[in-house]
N, C-alpha and C positions, 0 to 999 in steps of 0.2 A: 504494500500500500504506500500511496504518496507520503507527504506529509501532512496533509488535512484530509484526506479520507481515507476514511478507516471504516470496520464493516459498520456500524450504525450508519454511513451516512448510503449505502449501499443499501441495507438493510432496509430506509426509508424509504430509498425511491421505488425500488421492490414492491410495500407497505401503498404507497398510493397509487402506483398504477393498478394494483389488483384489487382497490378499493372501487373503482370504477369502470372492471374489467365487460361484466357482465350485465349492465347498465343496456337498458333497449332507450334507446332514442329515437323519437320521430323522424321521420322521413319527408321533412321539409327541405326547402332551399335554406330558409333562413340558418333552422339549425344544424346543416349539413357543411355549412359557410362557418358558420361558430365555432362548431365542434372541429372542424381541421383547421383550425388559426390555431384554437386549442390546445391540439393533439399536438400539434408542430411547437409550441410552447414547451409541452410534455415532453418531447422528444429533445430540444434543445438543451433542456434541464438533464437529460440522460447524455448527453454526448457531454456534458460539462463537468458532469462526476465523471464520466469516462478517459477525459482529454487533463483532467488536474490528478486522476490516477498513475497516469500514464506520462506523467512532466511537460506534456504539450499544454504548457501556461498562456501562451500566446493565442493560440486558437480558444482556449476556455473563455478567457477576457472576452475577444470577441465575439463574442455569441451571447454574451447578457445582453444588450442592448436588442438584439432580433429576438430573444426570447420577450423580455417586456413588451414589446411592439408587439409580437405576434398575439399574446395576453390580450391587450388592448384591442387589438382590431375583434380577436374573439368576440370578447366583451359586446364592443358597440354592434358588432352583426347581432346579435345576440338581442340586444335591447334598447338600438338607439336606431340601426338603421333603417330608411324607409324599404319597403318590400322592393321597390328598383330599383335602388344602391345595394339591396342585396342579391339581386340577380344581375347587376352591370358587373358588383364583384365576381362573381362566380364565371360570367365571360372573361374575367380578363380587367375590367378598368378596375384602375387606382381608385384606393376608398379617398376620401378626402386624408390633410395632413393629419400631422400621428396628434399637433394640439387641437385642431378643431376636434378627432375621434376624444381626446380626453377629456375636453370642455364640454361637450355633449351628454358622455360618458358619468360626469361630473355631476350632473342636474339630474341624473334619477337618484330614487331614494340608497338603492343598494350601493351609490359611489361619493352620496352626499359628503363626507366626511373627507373627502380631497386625499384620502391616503396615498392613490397615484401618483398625484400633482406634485405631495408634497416627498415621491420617490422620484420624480422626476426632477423635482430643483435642486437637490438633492445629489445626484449624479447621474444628472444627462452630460455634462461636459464630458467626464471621465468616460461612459457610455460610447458615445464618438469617438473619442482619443483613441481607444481600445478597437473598436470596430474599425475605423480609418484607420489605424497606423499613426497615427497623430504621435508630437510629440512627447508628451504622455507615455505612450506603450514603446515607445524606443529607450526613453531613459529606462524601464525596467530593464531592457539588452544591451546597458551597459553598465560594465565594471573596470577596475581602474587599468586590468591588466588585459581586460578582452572584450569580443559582442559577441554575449552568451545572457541565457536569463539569468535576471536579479531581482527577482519578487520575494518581499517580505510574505512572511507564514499568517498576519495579518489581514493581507491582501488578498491571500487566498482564502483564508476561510472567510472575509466577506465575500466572495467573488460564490463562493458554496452556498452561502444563507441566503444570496441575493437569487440565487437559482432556485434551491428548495424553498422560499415563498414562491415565485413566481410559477413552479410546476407544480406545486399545492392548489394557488389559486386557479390554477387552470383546469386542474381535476377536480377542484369544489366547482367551476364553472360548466365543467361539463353534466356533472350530478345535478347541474338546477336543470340545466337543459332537460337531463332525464327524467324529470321531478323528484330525484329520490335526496329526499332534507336528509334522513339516514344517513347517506354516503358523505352530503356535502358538511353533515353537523362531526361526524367522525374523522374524518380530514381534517376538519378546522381544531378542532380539539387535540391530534396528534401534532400537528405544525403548532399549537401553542406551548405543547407538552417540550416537542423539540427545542425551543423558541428558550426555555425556562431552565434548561438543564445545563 
């Protein structure tokens, strides 16, 4: 194992994907649009414990920032967008930007409380840096004697927590989609457990 994951964190994502393994979902557009912005959410949070298992630190980075987006656009398919924004997505067009989807996102009751917004001011700059290659994620590849990674063990297990919320939340997001409060109240409860230890 890495230096920040170790089996519990393995153990977790295990823990929530087969929490919403068995989950029948409607067979709408809307939530067929939701649930794979979702799953891809899900998915990026697995390749993230994957890639910091495995010392590929550079590729983990980037990929929080596409995993929070993916979350989001989930989201607003879900319960912001109109019935033909959610069939223009499904051809192919661009949903609007990532802040109109969170300002919208924002104004229902379930996002009232700005938690996004206020993960987005937060570390959107860092977010970019990492994804772009930005200055940012270069000074991590460099040390006095070489260009090789230099990320603090701080850095990574925010980089882990900032993953297992956002693929929690996507599998509580896809359990509303299912209707099953079950799945999505037991998720929430194990990410608060983990949250606390």
């Amino acid at each position: 194992m890495s230096r920040v994951i170790d089996a519990s964190a393995v153990e977790y994502l295990n823990w929530i994907g087969a929490a919403i393994h068995e989950c029948d979902l409607p067979a709408t557009s809307r939530v067929r649009a939701a649930a794979g912005c979702l799953a891809i959410a899900q998915d990026h949070h697995h390749a993230i414990v994957i890639l910091l298992d495995h010392d590929r630190l550079a590729s983990a980075f980037s990929l929080v920032r596409v995993a929070f987006e993916a979350y989001v656009r989930g989201e607003w398919l879900a319960l912001c967008a109109a019935d033909f924004e959610v069939d223009a997505f499904l051809d192919g067009v661009e949903p609007p930007r990532f802040g109109v989807l969170l300002e919208a996102l924002e104004r229902t009751d379930a996002f009232k409380e700005q938690v996004l917004s206020q993960m987005k001011a937060q570390s959107w700059a860092a977010m970019c840096a990492y994804t772009h290659t930005g200055g940012l994620h270069v000074q991590r590849w460099n040390t006095p004697g070489a260009i090789e990674p230099n990320y603090e063990d701080v850095e990574l297990r925010e980089v882990l927590s900032f993953a297992e919320t956002i693929g929690s939340l996507a599998v509580i997001g896809v359990a509303w989609l299912a209707e099953n409060a079950e799945a999505a109240e037991a998720v929430l409860a194990k990410l608060k457990e983990r949250r606390a230890a």
